[in-house]
C-alpha positions as CSV (number, residue, x, y, z in Angstrom):
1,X,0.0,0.0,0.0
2,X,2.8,2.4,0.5
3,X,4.1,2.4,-2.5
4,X,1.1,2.4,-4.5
5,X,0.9,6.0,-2.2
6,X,4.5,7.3,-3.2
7,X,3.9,6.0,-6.5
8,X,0.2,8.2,-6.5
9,X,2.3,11.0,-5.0
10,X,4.7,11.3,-8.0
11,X,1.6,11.2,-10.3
12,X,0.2,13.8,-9.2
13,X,3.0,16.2,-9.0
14,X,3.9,15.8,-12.8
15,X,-0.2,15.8,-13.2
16,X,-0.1,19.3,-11.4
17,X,2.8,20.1,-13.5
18,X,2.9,23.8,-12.1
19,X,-0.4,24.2,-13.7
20,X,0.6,23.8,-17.5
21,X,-1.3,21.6,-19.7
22,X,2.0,20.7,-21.9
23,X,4.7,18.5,-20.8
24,X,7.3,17.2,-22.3
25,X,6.7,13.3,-23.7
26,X,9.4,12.3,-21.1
27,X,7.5,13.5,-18.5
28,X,3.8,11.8,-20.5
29,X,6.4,8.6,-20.1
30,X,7.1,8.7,-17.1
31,X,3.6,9.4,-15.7
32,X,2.2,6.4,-17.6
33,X,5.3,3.9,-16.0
34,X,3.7,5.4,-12.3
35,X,0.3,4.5,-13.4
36,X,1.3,1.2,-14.7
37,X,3.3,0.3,-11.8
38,X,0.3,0.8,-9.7
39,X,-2.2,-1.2,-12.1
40,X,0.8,-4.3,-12.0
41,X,0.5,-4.1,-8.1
42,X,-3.4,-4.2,-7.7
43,X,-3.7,-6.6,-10.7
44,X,-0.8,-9.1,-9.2
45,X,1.3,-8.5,-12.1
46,X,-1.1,-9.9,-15.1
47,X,0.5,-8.0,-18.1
48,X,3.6,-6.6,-19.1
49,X,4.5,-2.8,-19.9
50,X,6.9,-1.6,-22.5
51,X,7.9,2.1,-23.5
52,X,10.0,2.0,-26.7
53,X,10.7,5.7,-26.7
54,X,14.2,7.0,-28.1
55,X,15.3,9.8,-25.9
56,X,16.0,12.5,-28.5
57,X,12.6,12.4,-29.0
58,X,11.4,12.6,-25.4
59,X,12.1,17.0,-25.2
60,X,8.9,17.4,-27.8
61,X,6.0,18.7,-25.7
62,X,2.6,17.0,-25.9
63,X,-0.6,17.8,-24.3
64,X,-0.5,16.3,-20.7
65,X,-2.6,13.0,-19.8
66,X,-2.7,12.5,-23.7
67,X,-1.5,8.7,-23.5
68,X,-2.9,7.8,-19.9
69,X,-6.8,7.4,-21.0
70,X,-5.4,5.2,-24.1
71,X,-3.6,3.0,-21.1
72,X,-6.2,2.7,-18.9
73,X,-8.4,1.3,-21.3
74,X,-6.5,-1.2,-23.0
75,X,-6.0,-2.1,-18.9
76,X,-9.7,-2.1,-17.7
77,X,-11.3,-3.4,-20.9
78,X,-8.6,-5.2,-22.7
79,X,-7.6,-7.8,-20.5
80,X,-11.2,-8.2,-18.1
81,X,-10.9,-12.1,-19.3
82,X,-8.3,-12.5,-17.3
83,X,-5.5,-13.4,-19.8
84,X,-1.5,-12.1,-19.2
85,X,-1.8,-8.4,-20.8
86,X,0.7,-6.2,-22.7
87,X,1.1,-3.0,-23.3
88,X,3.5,-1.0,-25.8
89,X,3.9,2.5,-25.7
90,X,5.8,3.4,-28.7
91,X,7.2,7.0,-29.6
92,X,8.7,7.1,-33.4
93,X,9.2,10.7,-35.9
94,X,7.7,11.2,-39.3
95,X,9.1,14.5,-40.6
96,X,7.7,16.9,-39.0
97,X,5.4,14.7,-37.0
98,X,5.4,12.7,-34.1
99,X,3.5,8.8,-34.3
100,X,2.9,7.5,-31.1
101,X,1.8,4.2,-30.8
102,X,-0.5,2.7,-27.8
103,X,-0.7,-0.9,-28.6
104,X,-2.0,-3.9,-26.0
105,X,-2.7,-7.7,-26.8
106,X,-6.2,-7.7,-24.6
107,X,-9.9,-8.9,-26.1
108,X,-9.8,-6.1,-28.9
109,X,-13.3,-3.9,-29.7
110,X,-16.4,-5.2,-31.3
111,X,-16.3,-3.9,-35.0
112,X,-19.8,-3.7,-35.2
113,X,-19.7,-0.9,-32.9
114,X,-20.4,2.4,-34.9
115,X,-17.1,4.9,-35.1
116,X,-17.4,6.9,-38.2
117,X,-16.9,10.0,-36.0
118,X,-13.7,9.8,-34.1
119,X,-15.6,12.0,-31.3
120,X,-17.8,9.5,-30.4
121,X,-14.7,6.6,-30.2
122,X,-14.0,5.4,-26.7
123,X,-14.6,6.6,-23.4
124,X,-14.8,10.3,-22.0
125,X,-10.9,10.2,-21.1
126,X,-10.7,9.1,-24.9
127,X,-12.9,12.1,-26.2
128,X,-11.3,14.7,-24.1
129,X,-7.8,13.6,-25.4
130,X,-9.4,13.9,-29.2
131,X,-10.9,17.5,-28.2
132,X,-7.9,18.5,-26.9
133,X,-5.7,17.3,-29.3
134,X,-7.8,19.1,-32.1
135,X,-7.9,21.8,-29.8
136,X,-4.2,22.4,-29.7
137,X,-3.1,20.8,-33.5
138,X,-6.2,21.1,-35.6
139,X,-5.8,19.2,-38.7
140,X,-2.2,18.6,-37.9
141,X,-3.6,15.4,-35.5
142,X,-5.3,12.4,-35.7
143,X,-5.9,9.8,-33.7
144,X,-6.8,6.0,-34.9
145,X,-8.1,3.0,-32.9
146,X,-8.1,0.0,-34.6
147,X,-8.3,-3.8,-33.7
148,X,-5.0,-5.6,-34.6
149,X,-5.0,-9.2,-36.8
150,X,-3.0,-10.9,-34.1
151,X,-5.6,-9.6,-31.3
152,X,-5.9,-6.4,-29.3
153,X,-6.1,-2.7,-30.2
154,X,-3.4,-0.3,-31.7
155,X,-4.0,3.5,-31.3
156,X,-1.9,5.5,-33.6
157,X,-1.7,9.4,-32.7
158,X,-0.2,11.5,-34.7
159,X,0.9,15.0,-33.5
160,X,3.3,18.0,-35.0
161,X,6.9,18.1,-33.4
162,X,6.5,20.8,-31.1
163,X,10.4,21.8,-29.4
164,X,8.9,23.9,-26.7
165,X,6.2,24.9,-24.4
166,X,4.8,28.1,-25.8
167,X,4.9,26.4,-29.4
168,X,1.5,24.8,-28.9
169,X,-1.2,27.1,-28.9
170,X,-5.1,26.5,-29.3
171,X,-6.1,26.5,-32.7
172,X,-9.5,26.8,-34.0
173,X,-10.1,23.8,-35.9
């Protein structure tokens, strides 16, 4: 229990953040290895957790909790059948672009389900992300759910390089 607390306690000072809304993706990262290290205590250690992120990368600044609600879902609803989990967080550049990667082996997402508007895809912690992400990037983003061949979900956000904190600014969309 105590250090699912100190593990909470770092959490939430990079989720205060000073009060800005952009971090940098090292700081996204390192959030998301918190919240996974609590979900692999209270789940007994049923999946694995994997951040593939090369650290020149890690200064560009992304919208904070963008990857978390991504996570969390792929935890709650990809493995409730009780199989061993994985998750993959993947960081990679495309010109001027970054793809980031959220991938997980868990039950997948019934196609018949309706998602011709990408507002309506997921949960609210998935909707806010895709407000906010058109918010801040406008037709510069997009984010893409989609159930994998080999079983489970890949989310593919893509987002403009942005180098520092003031270079992301709301955009009417």
């Amino acid at each position: 229990m105590s250090r699912m607390l100190e593990l909470l306690g770092k959490m939430l000072r990079i989720g205060l953040s000073k009060g800005d809304s952009i971090i940098t993706i090292e700081k996204e990262l390192t959030y998301l290895d918190y919240y996974m290290r609590i979900q692999k205590i209270q789940l007994e250690d049923r999946f694995e957790f994997k951040i593939d992120s090369p650290k020149e990368l890690e200064h560009y600044y992304i919208p904070k909790l963008t990857l978390q609600p991504f996570v969390e879902n792929a935890v709650i609803h990809g493995f409730q059948d009780g199989r061993k989990g994985k998750v993959t967080i993947s960081v990679q550049e495309e010109a001027n672009h970054l793809i980031i990667k959220v991938i997980d082996n868990g039950i997948g997402f019934n196609t018949l389900t309706p998602s011709k508007n990408k507002l309506h895809t997921g949960g609210y912690g998935i909707r806010n992300v895709i407000e906010r992400l058109d918010v801040y990037f406008g037709k510069e983003t997009s984010v893409n759910v989609m159930n994998r061949e080999e079983g489970g979900i890949m989310v593919l956000i893509r987002i403009p390089k942005v180098k520092e904190q003031s270079g992301i600014q709301h955009t009417t969309a």
